[in-house]
C-alpha positions as CSV (number, residue, x, y, z in Angstrom):
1,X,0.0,0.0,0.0
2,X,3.0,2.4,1.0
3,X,4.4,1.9,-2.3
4,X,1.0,2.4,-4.3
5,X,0.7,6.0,-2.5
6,X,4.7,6.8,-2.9
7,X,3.7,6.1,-6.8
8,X,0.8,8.6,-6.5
9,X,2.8,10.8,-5.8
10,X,5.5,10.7,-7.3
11,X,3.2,10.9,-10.6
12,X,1.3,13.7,-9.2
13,X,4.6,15.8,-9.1
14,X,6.1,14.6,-12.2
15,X,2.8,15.8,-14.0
16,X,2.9,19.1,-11.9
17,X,6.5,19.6,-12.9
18,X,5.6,18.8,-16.2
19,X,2.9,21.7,-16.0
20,X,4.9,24.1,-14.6
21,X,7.7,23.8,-17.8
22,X,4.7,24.1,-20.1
23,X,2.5,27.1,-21.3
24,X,0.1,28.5,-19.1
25,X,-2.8,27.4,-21.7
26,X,-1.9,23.4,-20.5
27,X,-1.7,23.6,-17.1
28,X,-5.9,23.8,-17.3
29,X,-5.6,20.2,-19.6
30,X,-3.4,19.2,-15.8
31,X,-6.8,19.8,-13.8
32,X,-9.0,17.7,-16.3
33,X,-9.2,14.1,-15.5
34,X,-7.1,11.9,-17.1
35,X,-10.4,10.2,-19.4
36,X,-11.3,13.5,-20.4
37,X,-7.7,14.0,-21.5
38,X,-7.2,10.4,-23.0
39,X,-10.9,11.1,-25.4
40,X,-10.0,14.1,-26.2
41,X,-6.3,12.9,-27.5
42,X,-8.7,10.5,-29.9
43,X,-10.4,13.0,-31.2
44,X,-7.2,15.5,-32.0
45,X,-5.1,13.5,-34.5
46,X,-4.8,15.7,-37.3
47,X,-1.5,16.4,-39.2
48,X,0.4,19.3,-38.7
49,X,-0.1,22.9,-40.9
50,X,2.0,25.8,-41.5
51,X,-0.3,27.2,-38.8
52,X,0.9,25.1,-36.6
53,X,4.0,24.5,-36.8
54,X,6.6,28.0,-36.2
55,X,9.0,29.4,-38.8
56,X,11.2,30.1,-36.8
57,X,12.3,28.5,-32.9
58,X,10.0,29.7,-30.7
59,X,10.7,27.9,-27.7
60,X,14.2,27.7,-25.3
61,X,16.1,24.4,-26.3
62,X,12.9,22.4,-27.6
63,X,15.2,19.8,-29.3
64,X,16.4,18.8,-25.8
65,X,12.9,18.8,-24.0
66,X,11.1,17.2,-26.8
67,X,13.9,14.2,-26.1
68,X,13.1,14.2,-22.6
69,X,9.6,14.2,-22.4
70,X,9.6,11.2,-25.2
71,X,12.2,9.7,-23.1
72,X,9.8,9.9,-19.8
73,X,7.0,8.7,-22.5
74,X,8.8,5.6,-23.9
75,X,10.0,4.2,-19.9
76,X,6.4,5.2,-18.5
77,X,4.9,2.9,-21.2
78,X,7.3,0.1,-21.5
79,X,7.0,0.3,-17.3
80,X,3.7,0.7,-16.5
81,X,1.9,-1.2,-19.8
82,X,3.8,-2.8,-21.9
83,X,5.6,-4.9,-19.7
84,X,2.7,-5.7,-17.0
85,X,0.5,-6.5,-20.1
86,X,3.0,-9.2,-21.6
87,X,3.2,-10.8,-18.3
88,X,-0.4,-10.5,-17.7
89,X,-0.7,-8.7,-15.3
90,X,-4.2,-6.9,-16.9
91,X,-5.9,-10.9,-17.1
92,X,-8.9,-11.1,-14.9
93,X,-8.5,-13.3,-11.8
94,X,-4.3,-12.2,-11.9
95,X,-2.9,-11.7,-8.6
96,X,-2.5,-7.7,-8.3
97,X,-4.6,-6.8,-11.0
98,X,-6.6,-3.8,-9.8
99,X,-2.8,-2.1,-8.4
100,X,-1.4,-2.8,-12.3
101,X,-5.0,-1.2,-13.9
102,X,-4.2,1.7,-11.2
103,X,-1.2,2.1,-12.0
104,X,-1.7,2.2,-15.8
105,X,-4.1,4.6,-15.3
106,X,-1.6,6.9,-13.3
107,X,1.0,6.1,-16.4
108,X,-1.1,7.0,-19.0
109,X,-2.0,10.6,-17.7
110,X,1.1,11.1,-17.2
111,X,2.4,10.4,-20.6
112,X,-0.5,11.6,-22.4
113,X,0.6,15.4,-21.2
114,X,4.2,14.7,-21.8
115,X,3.1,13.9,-25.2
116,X,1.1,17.0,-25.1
117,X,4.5,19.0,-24.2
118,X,6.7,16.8,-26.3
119,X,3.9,18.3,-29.1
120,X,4.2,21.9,-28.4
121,X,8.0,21.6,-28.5
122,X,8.2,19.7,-31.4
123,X,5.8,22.4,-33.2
124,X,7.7,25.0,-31.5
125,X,10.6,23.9,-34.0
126,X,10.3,23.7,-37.6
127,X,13.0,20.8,-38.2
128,X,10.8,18.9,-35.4
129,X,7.1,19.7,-36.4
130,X,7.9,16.8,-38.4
131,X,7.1,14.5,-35.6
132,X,3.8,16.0,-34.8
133,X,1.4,13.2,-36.1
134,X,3.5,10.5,-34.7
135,X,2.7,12.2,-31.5
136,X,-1.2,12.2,-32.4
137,X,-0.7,8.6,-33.3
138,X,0.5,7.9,-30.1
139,X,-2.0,9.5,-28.0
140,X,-4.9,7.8,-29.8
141,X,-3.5,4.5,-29.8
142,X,-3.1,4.9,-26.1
143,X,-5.9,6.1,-25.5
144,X,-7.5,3.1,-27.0
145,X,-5.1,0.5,-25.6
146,X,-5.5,2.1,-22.1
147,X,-9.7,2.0,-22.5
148,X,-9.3,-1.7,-23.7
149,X,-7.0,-2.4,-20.4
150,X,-9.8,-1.4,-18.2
151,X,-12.6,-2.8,-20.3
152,X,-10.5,-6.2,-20.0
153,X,-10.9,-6.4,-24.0
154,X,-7.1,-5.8,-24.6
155,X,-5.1,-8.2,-27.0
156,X,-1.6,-8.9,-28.0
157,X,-1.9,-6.8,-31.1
158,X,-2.9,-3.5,-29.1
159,X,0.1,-3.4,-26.9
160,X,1.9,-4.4,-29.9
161,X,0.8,-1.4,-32.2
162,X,1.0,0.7,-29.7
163,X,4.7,-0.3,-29.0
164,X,5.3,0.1,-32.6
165,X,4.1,2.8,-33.0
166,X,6.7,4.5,-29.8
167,X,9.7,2.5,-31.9
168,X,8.9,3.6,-35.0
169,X,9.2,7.6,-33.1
170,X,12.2,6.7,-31.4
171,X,13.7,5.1,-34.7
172,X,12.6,8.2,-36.5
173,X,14.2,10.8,-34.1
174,X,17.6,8.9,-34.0
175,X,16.7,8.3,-30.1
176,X,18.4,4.7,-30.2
177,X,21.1,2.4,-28.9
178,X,23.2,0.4,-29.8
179,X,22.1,-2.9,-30.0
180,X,25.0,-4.5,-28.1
181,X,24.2,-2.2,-24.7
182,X,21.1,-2.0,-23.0
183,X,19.8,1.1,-20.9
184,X,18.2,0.7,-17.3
185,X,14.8,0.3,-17.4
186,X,14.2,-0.2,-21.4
187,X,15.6,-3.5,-21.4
């Protein structure tokens, strides 16, 4: 119980921490709750426009932020879904299945608005605005996987597509290791 609480809240200050580096228009999308925020990532895929995306940098060092917060993205997910859904953690009748469901809940607020930062960073820089509907892609897919988690309707394929769909991002960006080392907590 000690350490479901210490998780709380540790998530609730990484998400305010991740409020406070972002505009002031997203720290209202903080105080929504996390299914409002996870619909509403459904329902805003849409590629990106030269509206959208600056001409110029707009934003201090948004090359180095955008890699952090997709960096906090890809561990929360492989952590708190991926991984717990591959060992089945999700199955009805598992032993600690309401704690994993809690948790993933937890994880997927908490990457949904670092995807929302990583967004606004990456459209903040016109060599990044490149990566804005991998970002969309992501949320929805999340969204969907994370709905499917607590519906107990999740297969294979959804964790897989939704993994995918974070490697093909990290493949895209460069954000990769070599395959001969491993780094702690993504192996």
């Amino acid at each position: 119980m000690k350490r479901v609480i210490a998780l709380v809240v540790g998530l609730m200050i990484l998400l305010g921490g991740a409020t406070a580096c972002s505009s002031s228009s997203s720290s209202i999308q903080a105080a929504t709750p996390a299914s409002q925020t996870a619909s509403s990532a459904v329902t805003s895929t849409a590629s990106p426009s030269a509206a959208s995306c600056a001409s110029v940098g707009t934003r201090k060092i948004p090359k180095t932020r955008l890699l952090a917060d997709l960096a906090l993205t890809y561990g929360a997910f492989h952590r708190y879904l991926y991984k717990p859904y591959k060992a089945g953690a999700f199955r009805k009748g598992a032993d600690g299945r309401v704690k994993a469901i809690i948790k993933a809940g937890l994880a997927t607020a908490v990457i949904v608005k670092l995807l929302s930062n990583a967004k606004e960073n990456a459209a903040a820089d016109p060599t990044l605005c490149k990566y804005v509907p991998s970002m969309d892609n992501i949320k929805a897919s999340l969204s969907n996987l994370a709905d499917k988690i607590k519906g107990g309707s999740a297969t294979s394929s959804d964790a897989d597509s939704t993994n995918s769909l974070f490697d093909q991002l990290k493949n895209s960006t460069g954000f990769t290791a070599p395959g001969t080392s491993s780094l702690p907590g993504l192996g």
